[in-house]
C-alpha positions in Angstrom: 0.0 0.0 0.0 2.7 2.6 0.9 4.0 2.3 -3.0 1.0 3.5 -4.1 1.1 6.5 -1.6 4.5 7.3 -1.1 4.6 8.9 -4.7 1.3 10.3 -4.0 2.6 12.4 -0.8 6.0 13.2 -2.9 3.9 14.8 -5.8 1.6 16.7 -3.5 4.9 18.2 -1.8 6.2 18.9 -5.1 3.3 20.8 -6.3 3.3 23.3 -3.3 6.3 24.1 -4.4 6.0 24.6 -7.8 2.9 25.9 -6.9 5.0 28.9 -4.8 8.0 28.6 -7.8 5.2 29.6 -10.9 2.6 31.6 -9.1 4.1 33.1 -5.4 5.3 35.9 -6.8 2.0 37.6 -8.2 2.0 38.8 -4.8 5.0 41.1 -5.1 4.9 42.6 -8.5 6.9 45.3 -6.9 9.8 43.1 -6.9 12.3 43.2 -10.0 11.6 40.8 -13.0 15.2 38.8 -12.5 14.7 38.5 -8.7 11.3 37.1 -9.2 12.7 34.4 -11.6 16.0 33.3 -9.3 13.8 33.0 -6.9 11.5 31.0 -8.6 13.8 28.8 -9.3 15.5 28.2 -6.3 12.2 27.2 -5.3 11.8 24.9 -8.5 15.1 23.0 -7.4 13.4 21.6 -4.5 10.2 21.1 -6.6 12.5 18.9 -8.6 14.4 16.9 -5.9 10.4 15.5 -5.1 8.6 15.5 -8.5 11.5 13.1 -9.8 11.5 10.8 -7.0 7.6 10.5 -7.1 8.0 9.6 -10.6 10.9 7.0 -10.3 9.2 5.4 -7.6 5.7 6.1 -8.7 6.2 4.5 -12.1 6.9 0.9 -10.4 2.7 0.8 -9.6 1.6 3.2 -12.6 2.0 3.5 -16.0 2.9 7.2 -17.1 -0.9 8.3 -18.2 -1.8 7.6 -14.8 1.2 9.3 -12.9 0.7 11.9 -15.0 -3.3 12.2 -14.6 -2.3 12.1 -10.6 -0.2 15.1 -10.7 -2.9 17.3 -12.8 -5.4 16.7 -10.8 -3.3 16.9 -7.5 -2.1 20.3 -9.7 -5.7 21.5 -10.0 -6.3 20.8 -6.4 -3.3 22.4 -5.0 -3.2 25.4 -7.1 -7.5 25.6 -6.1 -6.3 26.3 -2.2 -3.5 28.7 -3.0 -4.9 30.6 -5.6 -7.7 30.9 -2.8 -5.8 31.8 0.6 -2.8 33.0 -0.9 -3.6 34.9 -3.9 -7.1 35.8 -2.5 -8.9 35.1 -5.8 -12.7 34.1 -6.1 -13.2 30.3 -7.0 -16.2 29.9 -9.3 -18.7 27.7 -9.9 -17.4 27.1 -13.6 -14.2 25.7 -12.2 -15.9 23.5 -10.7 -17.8 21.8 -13.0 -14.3 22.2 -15.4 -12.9 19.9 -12.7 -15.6 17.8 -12.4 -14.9 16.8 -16.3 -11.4 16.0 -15.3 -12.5 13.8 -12.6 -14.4 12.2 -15.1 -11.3 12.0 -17.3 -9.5 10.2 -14.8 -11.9 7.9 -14.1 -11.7 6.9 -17.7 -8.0 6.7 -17.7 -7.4 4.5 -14.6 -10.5 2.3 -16.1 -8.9 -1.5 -16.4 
């Protein structure tokens, strides 16, 4: 059971900070351009040192559709919350029911 969660939990770590790495600094538009994207990637880096573990060990229990279906939907549901508390935006009812598609896309993907 813990190979089908442990890249699960690694993905979900390595969206938040992607997450922070592509969308954290809409918050500071005051900050310069070049500082905004060093710091984005130092943030990236450790993005990186969990996406590619989830995916090594993620890909011993799922084929690549369904590892990458995981992280788009973990993705959607990640970047939901932030864009929420952090970047105080308005989640609408039509994102919802776009998500609600993609659920049903995954359903069909992990279909045997």
């Amino acid at each position: 059971m813990l190979k089908y969660i442990s890249p699960i939990v690694l993905l979900i770590i390595s969206n938040v900070f992607m997450t922070f790495a592509w969308y954290g600094h809409l918050r500071h538009k005051s900050s310069a351009l070049w500082i905004v994207i060093l710091v984005s990637w130092l943030i990236a880096f450790f993005e990186y040192c969990f996406q590619v573990p989830a995916n090594r060990i993620g890909h011993e229990v799922y084929n690549v559709v369904q590892l990458k279906t995981i992280q788009e939907v973990i993705t959607l549901i990640i970047f939901s919350v932030f864009s929420v508390l952090y970047l105080k935006e308005q989640f609408r009812w039509n994102y919802l029911i776009g998500f609600i598609f993609i659920v049903l896309a995954v359903f069909f993907i992990f279909k045997r």
